[in-house]
C-alpha positions in Angstrom: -21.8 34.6 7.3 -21.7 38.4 7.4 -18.2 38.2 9.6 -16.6 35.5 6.9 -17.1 38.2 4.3 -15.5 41.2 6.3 -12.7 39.0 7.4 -12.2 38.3 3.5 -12.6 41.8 3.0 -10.1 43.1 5.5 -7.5 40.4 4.2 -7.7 41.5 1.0 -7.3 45.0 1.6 -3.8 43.8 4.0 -2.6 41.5 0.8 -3.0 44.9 -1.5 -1.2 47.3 1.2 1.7 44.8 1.5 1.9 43.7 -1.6 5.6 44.2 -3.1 6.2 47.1 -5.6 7.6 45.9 -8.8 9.3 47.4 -11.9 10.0 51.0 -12.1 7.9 51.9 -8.7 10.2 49.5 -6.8 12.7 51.6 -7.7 11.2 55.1 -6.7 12.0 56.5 -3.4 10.6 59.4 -1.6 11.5 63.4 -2.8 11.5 61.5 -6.8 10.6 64.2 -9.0 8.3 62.8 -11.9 7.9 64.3 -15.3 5.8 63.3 -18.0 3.8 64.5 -21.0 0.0 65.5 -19.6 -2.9 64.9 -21.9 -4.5 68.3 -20.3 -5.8 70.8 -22.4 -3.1 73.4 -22.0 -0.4 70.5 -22.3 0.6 71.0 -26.0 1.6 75.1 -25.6 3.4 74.3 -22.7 5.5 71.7 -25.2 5.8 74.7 -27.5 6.5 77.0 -25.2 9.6 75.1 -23.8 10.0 73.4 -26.6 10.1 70.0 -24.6 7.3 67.3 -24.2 7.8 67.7 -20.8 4.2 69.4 -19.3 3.4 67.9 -16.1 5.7 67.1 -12.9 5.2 65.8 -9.5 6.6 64.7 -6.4 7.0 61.0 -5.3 6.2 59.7 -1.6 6.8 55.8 -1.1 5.0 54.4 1.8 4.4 51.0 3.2 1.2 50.9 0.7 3.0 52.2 -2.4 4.2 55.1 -3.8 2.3 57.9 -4.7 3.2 61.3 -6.4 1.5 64.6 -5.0 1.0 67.3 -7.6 -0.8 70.7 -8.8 -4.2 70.0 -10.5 -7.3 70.8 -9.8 -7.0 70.7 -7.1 -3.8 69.8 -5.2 -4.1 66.1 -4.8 -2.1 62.6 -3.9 -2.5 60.2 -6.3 -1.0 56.6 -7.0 1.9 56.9 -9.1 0.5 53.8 -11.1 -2.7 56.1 -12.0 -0.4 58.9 -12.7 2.0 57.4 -15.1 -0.8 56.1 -16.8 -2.4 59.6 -17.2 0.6 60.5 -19.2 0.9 59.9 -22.8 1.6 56.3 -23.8 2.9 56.0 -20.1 6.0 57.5 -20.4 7.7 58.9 -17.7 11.3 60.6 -16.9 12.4 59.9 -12.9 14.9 62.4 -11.5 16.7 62.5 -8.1 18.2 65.5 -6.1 21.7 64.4 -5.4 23.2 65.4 -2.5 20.4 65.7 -0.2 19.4 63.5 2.7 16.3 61.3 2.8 15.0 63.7 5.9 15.7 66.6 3.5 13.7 64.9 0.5 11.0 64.0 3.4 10.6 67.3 4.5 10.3 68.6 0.3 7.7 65.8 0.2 5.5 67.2 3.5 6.1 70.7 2.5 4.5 69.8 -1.0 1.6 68.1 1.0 0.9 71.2 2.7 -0.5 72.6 -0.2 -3.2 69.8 -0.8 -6.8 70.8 -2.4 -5.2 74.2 -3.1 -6.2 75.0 -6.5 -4.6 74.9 -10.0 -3.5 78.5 -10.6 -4.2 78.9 -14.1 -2.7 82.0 -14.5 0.7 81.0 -13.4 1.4 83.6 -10.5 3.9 83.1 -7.7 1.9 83.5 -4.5 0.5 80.6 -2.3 -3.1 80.9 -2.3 -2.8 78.0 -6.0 -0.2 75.9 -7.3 0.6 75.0 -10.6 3.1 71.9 -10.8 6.3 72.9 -11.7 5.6 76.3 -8.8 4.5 73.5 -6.2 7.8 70.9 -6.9 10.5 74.3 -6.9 8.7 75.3 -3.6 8.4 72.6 -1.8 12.0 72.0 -1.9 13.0 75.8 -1.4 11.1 75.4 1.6 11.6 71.9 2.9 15.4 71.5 2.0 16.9 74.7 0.7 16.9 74.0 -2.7 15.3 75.6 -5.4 15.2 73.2 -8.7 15.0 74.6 -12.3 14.5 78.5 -13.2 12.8 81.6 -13.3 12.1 82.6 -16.6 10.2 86.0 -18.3 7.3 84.4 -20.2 8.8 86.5 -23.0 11.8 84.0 -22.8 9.9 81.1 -23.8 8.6 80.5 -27.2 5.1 82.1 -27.1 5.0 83.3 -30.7 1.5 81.7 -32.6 0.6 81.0 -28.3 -1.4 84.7 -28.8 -4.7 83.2 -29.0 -4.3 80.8 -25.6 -2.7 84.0 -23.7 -5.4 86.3 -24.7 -7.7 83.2 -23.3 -6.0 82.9 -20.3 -4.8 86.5 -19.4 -7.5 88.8 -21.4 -6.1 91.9 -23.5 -3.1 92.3 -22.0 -0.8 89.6 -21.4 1.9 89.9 -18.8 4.9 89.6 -20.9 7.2 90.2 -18.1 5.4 87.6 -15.7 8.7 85.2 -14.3 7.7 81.3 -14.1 9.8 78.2 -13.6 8.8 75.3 -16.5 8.6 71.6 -15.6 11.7 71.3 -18.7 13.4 73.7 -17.0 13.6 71.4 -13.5 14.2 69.0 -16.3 17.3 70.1 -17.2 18.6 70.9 -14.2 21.7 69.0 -13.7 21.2 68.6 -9.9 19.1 66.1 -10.5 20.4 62.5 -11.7 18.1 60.8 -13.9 16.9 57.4 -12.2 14.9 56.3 -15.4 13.7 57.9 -18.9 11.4 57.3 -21.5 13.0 60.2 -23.1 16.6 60.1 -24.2 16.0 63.3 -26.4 15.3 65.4 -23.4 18.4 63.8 -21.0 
């Protein structure tokens, strides 16, 4: 009996790989960039900050068993983008797409994104490879891979970090490093590159 139960085993797991996509993930297609509002700890001064519910963003590759979105947590990781837009507050999610590219371009963004897997989170927001955070990983990866660079530097001064003291002192100790330029995943949000393939929020779009 014991090769009746692998066959059933192995048919189910080729049923589940080829199983259709449906709804919004039929729709995706690879280089998507995801946005949604994280239920992390740090998710609700990044809102204030940018004054946005955006706080979370990722990178969508579809392949012949789903789509999946790769992103900066802890650590850099590939995840289904079923699991991730359910990670996401009430399950919302806003879908953007680089216009103008070419699906090799968006593949190469994708791959140059994946080269960066179980790097960790940088929780201190800096700019140099050795961890990611989400909105540093999405900008790079398609600096890198297609010669675009989505959304903006900003000076953490810029943003709004007033009544934020307590969770800088937390993160950065006595001094923190007002002058420290990041890009914001509202700011690759608003950039007008990208065309909005779905939202679940028309306040932000």
């Amino acid at each position: 009996m014991r090769w009746w139960v692998m066959w059933m085993v192995w048919l189910g797991a080729l049923n589940a790989a080829a199983a259709p996509r449906e709804g919004l993930e039929a729709r995706l297609q690879t280089g998507d960039i995801v946005l949604h509002t994280s239920r992390s700890s740090q998710s609700q001064a990044i809102q204030k900050a940018t004054q946005s519910p955006l706080s979370h963003v990722g990178m969508v590759e579809v392949t012949e068993d789903g789509a999946w979105v790769v992103e900066a947590v802890q650590p850099v990781q590939r995840i289904r983008f079923s699991k991730w837009k359910a990670r996401g507050l009430k399950g919302g999610v806003l879908v953007l797409r680089p216009q103008a590219l070419t699906a090799a371009q968006r593949q190469r963004a994708v791959t140059s994104a994946k080269a960066h897997l179980g790097k960790p989170y940088d929780w201190r927001f800096g700019w140099g490879d050795e961890a990611m955070y989400c909105s540093e990983l999405v900008r790079k990866a398609y600096a890198q891979g297609a010669g675009v660079a989505y959304g903006k530097m900003e000076r953490l001064d810029s943003l709004r970090v007033k009544g934020l003291e307590q969770q800088l002192r937390e993160r950065y100790g006595k001094r923190v490093p007002l002058e420290l330029e990041l890009v914001t995943p509202a700011s690759i949000a608003a950039d007008v590159r990208l065309e909005v393939v779905h939202s679940d929020f028309p306040s932000v779009r």
